[in-house]
N, CA, C and O atoms as a GROMACS GRO file, in nm:
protein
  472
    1UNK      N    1   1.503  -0.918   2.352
    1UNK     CA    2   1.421  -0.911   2.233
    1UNK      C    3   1.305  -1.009   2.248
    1UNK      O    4   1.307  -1.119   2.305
    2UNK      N    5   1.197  -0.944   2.182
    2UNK     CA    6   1.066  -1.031   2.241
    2UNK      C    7   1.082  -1.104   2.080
    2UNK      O    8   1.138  -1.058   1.981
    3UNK      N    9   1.007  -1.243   2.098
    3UNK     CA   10   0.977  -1.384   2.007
    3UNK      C   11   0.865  -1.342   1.932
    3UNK      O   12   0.756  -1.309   1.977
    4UNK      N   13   0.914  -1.347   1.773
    4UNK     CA   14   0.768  -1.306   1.687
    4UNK      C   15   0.680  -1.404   1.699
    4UNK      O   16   0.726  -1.519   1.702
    5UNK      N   17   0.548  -1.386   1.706
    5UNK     CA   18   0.502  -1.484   1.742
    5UNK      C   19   0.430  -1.542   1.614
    5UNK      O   20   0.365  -1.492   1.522
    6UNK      N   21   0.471  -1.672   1.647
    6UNK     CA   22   0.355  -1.716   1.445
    6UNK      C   23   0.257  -1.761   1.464
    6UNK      O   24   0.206  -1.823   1.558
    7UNK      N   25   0.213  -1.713   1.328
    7UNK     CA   26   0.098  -1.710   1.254
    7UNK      C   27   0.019  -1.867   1.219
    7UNK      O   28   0.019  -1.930   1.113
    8UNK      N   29  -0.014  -1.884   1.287
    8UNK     CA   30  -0.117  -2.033   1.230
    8UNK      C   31  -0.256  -1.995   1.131
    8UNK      O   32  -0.356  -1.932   1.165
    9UNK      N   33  -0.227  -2.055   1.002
    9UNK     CA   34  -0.287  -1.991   0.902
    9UNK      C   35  -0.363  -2.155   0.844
    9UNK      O   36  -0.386  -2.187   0.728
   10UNK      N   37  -0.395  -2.250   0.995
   10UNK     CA   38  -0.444  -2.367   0.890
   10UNK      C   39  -0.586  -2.390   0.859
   10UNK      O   40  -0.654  -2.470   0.795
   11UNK      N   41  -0.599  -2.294   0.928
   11UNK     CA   42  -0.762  -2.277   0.956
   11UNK      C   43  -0.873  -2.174   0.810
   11UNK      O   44  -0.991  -2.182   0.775
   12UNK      N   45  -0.734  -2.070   0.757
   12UNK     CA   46  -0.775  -1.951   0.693
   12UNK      C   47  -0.795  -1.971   0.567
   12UNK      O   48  -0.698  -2.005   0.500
   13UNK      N   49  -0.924  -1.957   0.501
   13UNK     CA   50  -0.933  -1.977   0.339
   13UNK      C   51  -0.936  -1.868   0.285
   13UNK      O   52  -1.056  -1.845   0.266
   14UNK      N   53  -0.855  -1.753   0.234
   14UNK     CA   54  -0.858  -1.642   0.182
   14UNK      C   55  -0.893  -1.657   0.058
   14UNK      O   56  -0.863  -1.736  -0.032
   15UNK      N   57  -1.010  -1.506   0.073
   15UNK     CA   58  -1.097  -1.448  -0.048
   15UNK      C   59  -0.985  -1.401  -0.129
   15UNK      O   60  -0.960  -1.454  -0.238
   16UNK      N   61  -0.905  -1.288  -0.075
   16UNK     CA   62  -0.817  -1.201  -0.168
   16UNK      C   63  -0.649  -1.235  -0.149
   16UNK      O   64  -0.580  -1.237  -0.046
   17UNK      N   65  -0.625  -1.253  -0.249
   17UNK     CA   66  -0.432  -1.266  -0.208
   17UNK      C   67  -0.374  -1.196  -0.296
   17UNK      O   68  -0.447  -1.139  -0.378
   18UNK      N   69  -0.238  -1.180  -0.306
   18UNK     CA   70  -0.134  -1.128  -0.368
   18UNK      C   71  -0.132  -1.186  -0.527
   18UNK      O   72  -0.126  -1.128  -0.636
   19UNK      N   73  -0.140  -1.342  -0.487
   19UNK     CA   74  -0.135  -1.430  -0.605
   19UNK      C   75  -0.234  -1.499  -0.607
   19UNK      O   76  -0.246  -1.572  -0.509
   20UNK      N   77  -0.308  -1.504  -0.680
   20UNK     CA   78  -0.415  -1.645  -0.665
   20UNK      C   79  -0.363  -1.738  -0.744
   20UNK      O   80  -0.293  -1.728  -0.844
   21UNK      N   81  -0.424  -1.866  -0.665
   21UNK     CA   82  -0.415  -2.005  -0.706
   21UNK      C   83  -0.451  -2.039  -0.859
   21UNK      O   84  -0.570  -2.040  -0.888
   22UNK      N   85  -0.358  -2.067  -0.958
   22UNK     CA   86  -0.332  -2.116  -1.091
   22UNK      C   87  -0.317  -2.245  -1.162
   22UNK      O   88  -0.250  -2.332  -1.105
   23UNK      N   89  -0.362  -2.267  -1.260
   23UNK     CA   90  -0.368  -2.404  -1.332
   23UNK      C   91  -0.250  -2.454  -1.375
   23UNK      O   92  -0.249  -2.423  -1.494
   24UNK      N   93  -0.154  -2.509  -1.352
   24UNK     CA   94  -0.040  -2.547  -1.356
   24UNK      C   95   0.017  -2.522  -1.512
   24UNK      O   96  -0.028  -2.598  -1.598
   25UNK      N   97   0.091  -2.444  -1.543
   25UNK     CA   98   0.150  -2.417  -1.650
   25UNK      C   99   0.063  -2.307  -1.750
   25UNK      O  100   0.071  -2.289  -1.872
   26UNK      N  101  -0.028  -2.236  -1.641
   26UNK     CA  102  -0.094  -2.070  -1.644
   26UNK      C  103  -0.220  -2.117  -1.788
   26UNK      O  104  -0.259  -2.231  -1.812
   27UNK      N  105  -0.256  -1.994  -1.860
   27UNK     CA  106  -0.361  -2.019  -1.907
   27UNK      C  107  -0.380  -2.110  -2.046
   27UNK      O  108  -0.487  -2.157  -2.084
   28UNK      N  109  -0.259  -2.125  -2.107
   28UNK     CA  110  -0.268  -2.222  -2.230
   28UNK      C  111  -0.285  -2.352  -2.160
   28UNK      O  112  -0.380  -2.419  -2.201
   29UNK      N  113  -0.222  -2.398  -2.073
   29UNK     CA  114  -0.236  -2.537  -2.069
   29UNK      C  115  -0.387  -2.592  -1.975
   29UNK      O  116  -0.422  -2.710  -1.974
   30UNK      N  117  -0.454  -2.493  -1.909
   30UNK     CA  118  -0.577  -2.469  -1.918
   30UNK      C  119  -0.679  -2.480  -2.019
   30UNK      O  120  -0.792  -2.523  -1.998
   31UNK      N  121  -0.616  -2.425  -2.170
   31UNK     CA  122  -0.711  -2.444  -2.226
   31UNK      C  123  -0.661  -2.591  -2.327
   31UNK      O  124  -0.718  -2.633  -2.428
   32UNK      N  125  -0.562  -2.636  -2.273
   32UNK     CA  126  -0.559  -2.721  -2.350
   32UNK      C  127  -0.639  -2.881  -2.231
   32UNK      O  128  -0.669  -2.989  -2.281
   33UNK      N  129  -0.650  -2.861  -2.134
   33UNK     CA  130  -0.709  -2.942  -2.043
   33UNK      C  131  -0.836  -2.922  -2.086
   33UNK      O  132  -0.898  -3.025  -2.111
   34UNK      N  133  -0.898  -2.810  -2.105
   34UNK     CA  134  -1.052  -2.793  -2.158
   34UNK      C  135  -1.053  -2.875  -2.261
   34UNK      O  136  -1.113  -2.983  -2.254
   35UNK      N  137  -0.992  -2.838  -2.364
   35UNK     CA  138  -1.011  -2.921  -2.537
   35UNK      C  139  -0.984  -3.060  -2.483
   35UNK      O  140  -1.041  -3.150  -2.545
   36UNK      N  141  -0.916  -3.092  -2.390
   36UNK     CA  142  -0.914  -3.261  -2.397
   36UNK      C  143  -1.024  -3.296  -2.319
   36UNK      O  144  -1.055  -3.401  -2.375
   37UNK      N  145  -1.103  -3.282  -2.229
   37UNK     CA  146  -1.159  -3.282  -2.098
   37UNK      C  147  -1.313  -3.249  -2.109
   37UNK      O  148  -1.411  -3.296  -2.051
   38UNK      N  149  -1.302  -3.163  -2.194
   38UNK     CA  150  -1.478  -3.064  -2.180
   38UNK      C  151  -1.565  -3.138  -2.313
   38UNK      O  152  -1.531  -3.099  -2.425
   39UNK      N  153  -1.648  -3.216  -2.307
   39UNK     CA  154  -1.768  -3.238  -2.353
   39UNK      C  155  -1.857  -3.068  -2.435
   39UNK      O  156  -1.973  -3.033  -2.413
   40UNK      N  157  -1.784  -3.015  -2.501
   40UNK     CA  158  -1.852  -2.845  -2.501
   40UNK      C  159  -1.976  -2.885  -2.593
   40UNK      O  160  -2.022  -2.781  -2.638
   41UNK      N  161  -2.034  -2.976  -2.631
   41UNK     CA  162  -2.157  -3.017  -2.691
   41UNK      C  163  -2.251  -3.056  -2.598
   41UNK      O  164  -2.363  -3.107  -2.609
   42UNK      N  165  -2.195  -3.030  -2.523
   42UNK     CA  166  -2.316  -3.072  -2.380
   42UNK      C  167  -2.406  -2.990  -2.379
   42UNK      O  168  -2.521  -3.030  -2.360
   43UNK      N  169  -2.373  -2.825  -2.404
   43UNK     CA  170  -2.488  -2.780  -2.356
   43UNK      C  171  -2.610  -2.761  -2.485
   43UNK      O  172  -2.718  -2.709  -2.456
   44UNK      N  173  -2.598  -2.782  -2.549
   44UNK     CA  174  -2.667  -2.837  -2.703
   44UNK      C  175  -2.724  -2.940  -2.710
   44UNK      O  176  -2.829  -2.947  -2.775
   45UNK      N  177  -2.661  -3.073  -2.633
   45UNK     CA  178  -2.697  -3.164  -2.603
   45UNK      C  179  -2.836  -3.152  -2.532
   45UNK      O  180  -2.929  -3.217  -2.580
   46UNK      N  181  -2.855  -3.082  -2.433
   46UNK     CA  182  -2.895  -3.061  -2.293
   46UNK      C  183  -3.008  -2.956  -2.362
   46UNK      O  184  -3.077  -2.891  -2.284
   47UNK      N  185  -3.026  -2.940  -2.500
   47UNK     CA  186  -3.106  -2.861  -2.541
   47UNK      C  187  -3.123  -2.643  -2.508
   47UNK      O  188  -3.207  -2.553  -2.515
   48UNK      N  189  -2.996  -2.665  -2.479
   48UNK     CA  190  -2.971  -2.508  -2.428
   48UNK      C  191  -2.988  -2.367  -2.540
   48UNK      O  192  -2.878  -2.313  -2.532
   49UNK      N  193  -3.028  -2.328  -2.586
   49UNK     CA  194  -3.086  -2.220  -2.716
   49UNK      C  195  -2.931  -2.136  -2.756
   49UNK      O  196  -2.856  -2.098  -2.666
   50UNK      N  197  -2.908  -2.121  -2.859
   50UNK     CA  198  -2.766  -2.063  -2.921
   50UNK      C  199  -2.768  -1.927  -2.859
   50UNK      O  200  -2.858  -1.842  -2.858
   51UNK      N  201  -2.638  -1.926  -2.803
   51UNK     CA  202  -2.563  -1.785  -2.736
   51UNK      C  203  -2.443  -1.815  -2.672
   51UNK      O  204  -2.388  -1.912  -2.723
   52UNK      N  205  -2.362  -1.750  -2.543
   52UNK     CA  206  -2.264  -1.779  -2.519
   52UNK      C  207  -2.284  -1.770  -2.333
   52UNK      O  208  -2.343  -1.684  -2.267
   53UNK      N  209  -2.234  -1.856  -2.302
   53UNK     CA  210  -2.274  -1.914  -2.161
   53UNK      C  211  -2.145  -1.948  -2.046
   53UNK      O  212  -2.044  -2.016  -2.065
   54UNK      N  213  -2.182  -1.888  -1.944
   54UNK     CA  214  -2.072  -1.913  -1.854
   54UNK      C  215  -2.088  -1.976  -1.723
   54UNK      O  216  -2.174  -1.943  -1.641
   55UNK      N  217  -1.987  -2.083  -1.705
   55UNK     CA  218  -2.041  -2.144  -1.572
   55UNK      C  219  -1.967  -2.106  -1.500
   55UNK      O  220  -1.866  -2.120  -1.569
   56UNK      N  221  -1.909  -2.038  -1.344
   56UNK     CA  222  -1.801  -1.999  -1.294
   56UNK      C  223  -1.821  -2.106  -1.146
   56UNK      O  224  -1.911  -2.130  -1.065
   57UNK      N  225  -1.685  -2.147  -1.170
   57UNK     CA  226  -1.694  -2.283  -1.045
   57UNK      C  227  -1.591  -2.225  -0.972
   57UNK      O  228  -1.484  -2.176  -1.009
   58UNK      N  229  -1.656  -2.242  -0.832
   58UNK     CA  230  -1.584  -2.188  -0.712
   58UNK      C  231  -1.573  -2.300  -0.641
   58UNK      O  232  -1.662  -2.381  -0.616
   59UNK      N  233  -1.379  -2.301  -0.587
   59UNK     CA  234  -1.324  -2.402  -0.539
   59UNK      C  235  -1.217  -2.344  -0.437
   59UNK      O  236  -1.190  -2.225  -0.423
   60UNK      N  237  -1.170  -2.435  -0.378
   60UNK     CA  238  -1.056  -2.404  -0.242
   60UNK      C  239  -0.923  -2.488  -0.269
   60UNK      O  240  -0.891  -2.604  -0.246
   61UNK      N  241  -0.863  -2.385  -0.325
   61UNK     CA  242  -0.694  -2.433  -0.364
   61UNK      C  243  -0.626  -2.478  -0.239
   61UNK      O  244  -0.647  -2.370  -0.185
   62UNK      N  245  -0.570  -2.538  -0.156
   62UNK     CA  246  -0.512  -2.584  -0.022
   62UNK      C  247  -0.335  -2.567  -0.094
   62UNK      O  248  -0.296  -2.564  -0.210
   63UNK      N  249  -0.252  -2.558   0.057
   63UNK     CA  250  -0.120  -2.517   0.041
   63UNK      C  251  -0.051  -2.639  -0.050
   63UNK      O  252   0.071  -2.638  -0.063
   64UNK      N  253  -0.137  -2.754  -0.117
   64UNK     CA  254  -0.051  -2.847  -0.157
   64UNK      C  255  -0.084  -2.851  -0.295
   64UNK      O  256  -0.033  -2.931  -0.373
   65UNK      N  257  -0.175  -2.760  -0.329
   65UNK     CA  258  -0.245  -2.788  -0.494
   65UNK      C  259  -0.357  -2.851  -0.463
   65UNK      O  260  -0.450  -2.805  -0.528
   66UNK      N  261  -0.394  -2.948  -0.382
   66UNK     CA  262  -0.545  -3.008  -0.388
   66UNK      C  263  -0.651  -2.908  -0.377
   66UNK      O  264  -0.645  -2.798  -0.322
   67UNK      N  265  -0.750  -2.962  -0.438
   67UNK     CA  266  -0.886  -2.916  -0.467
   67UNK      C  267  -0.970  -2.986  -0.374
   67UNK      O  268  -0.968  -3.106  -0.348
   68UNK      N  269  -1.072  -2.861  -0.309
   68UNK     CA  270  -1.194  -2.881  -0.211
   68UNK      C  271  -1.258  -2.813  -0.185
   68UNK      O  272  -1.210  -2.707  -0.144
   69UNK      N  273  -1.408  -2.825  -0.191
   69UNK     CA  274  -1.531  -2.775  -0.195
   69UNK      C  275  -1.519  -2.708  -0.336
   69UNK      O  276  -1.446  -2.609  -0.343
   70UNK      N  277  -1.571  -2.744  -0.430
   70UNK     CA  278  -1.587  -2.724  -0.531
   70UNK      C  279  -1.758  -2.704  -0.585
   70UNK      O  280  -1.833  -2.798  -0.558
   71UNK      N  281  -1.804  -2.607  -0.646
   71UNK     CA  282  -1.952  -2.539  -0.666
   71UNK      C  283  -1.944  -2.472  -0.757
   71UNK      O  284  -1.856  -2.404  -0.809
   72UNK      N  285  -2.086  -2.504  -0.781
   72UNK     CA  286  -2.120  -2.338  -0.866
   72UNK      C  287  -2.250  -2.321  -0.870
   72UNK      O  288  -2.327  -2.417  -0.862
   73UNK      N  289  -2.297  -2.184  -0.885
   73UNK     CA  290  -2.455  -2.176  -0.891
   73UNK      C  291  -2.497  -2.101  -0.990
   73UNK      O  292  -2.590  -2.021  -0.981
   74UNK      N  293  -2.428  -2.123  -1.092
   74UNK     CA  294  -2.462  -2.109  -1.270
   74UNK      C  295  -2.521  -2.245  -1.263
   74UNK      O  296  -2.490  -2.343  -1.196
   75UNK      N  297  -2.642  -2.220  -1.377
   75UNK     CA  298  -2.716  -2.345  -1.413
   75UNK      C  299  -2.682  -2.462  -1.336
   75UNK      O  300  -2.606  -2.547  -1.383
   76UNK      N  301  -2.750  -2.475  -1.178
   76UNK     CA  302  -2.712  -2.536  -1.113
   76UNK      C  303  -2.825  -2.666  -1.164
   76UNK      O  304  -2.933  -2.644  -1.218
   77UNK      N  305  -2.774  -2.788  -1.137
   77UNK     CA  306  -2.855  -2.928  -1.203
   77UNK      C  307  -2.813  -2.979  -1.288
   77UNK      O  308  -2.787  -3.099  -1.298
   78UNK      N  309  -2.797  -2.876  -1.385
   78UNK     CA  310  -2.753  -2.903  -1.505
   78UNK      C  311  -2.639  -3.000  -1.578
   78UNK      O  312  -2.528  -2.965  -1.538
   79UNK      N  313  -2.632  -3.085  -1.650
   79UNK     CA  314  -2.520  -3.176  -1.732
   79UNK      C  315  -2.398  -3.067  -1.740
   79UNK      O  316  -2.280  -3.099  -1.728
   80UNK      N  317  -2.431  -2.971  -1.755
   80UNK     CA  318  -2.273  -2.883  -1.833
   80UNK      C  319  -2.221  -2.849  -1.675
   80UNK      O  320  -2.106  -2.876  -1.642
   81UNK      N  321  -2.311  -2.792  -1.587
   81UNK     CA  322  -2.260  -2.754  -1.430
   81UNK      C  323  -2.195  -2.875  -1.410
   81UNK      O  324  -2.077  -2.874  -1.375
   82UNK      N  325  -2.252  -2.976  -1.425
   82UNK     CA  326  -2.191  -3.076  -1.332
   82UNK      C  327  -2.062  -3.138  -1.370
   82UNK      O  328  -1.974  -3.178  -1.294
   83UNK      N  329  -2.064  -3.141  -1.507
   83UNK     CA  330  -1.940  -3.156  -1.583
   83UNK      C  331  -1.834  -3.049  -1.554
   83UNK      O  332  -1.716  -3.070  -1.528
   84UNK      N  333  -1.895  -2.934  -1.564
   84UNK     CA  334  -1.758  -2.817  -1.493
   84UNK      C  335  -1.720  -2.904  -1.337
   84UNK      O  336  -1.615  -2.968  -1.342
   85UNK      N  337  -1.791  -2.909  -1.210
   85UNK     CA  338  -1.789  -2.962  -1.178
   85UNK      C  339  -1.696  -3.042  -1.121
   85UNK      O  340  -1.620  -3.023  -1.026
   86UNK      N  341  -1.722  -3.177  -1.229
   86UNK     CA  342  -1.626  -3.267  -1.246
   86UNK      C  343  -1.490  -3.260  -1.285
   86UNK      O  344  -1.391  -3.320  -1.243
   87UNK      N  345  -1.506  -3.161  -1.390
   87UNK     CA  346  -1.334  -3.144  -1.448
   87UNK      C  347  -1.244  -3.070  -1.322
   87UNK      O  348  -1.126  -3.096  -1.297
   88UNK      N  349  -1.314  -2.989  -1.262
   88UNK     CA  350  -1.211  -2.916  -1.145
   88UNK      C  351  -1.191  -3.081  -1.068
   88UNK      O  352  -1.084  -3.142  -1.075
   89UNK      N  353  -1.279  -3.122  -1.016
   89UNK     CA  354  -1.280  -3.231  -0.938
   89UNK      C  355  -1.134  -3.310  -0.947
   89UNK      O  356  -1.033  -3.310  -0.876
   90UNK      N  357  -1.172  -3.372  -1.063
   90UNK     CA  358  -1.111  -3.484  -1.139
   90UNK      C  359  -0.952  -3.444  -1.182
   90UNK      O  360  -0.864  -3.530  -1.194
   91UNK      N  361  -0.924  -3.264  -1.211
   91UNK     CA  362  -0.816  -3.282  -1.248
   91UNK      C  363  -0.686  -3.259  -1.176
   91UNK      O  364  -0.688  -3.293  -1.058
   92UNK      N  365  -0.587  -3.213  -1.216
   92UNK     CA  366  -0.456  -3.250  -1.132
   92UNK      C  367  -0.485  -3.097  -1.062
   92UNK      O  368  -0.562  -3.002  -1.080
   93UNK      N  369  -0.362  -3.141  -0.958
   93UNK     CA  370  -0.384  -3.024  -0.870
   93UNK      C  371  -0.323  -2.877  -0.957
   93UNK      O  372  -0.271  -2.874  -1.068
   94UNK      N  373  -0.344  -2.793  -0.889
   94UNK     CA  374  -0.347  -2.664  -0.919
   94UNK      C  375  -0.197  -2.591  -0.848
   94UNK      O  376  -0.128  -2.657  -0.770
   95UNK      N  377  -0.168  -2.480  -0.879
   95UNK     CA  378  -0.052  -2.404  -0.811
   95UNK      C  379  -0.116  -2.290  -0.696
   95UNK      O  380  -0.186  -2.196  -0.734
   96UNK      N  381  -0.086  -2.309  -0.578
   96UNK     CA  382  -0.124  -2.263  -0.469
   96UNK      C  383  -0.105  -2.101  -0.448
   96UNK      O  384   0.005  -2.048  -0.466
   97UNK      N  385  -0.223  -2.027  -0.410
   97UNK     CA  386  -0.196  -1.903  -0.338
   97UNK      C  387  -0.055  -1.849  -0.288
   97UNK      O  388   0.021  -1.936  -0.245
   98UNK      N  389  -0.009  -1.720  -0.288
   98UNK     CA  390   0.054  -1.654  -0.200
   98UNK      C  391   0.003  -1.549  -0.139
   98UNK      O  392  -0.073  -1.464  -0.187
   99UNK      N  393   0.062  -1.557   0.008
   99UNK     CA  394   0.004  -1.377   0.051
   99UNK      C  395   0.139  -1.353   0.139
   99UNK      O  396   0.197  -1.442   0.201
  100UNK      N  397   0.173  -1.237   0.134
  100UNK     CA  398   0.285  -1.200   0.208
  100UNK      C  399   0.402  -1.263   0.165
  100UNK      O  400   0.498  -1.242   0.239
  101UNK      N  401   0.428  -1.348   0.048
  101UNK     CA  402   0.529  -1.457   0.068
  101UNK      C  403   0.531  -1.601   0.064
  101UNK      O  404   0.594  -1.685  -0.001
  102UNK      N  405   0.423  -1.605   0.169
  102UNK     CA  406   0.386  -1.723   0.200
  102UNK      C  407   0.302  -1.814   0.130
  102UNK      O  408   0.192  -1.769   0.096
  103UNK      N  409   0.338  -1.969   0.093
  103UNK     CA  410   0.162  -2.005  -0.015
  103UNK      C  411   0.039  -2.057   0.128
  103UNK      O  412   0.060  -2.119   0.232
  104UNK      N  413  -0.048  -2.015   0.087
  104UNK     CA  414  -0.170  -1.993   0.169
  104UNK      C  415  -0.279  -2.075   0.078
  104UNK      O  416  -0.252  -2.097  -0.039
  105UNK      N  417  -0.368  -2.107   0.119
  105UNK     CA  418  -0.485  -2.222   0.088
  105UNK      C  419  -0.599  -2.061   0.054
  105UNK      O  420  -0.596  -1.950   0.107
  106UNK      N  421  -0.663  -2.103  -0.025
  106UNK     CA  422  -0.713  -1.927  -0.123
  106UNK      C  423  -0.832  -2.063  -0.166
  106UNK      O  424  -0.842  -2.186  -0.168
  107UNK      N  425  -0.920  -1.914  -0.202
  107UNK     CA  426  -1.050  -1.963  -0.279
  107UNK      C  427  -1.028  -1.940  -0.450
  107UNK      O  428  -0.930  -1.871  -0.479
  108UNK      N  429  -1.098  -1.983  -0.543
  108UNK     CA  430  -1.051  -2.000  -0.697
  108UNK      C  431  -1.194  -1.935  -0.738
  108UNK      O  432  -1.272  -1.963  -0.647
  109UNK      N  433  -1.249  -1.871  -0.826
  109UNK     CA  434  -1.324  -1.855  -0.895
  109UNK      C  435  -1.309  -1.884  -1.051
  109UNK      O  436  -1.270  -1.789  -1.120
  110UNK      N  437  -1.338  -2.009  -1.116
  110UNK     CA  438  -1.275  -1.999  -1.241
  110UNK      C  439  -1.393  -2.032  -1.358
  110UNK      O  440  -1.486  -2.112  -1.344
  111UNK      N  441  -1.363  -1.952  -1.476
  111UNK     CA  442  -1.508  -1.933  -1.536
  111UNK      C  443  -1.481  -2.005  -1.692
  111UNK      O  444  -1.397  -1.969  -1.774
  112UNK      N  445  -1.573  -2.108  -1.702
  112UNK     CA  446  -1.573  -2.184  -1.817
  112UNK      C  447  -1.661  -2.159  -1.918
  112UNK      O  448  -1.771  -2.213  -1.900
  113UNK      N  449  -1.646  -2.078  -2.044
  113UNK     CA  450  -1.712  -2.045  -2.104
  113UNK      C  451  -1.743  -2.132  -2.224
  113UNK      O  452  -1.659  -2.215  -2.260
  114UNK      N  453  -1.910  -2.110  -2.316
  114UNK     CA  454  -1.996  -2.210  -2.373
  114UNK      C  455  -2.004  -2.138  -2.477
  114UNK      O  456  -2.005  -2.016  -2.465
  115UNK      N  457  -2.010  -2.180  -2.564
  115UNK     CA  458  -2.074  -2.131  -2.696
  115UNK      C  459  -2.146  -2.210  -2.815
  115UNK      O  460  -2.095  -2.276  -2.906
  116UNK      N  461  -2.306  -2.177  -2.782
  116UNK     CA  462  -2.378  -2.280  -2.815
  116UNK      C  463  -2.410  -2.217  -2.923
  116UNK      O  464  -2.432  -2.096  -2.923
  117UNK      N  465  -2.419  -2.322  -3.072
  117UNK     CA  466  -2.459  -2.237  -3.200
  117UNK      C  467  -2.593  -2.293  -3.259
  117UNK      O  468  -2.650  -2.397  -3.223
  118UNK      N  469  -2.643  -2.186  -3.379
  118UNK     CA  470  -2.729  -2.236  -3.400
  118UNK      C  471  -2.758  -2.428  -3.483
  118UNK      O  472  -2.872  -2.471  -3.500
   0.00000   0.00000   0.00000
């Protein structure tokens, strides 16, 4: 019998998986990290005109929960970008990709939405 041969996957940042990488305790406690965390007067602050606004920050979940390379090119410069930003930065790690089974280091697209009034 021939030896399966493995897979070295340390190199691979997958676009698409089975599971993508999640905010630890799924979407409520997400939004409860926002309400503690998010400055949402910023973009009012920052003089931004009333409507509803989205920044989507793209990041690299790794097999341990850490966060790396973190971006976005919504209102890039900007106080509210950079503050999105920061909160991925700054906060605890995340729950890691699966593909096949396996947890795998995956890319995140995650979208923080604004709602600036009059």
């Amino acid at each position: 019998m021939k030896p399966v041969p493995q897979y070295d996957d340390r190199r691979i940042v997958f676009e698409k998986v089975e599971q993508y990488p999640e905010f630890i305790g799924g979407v409520a406690e997400w939004k409860k990290y926002l309400q503690k965390n998010l400055d949402a007067t910023l973009p009012s602050k920052e003089g931004w005109k009333a409507g509803t606004y989205q920044i989507t920050v793209r990041f690299i979940v790794e097999k341990d929960g850490s966060i790396n390379d973190v971006t976005t090119t919504d209102y890039v410069n900007s106080k509210t970008a950079n503050q999105c930003i920061d909160l991925i930065k700054k906060g605890p790690k995340w729950q890691p990709a699966k593909q096949n089974g396996h947890i795998v280091t995956a890319y995140r697209n995650q979208p923080i939405t604004f709602l600036v009034s009059e």
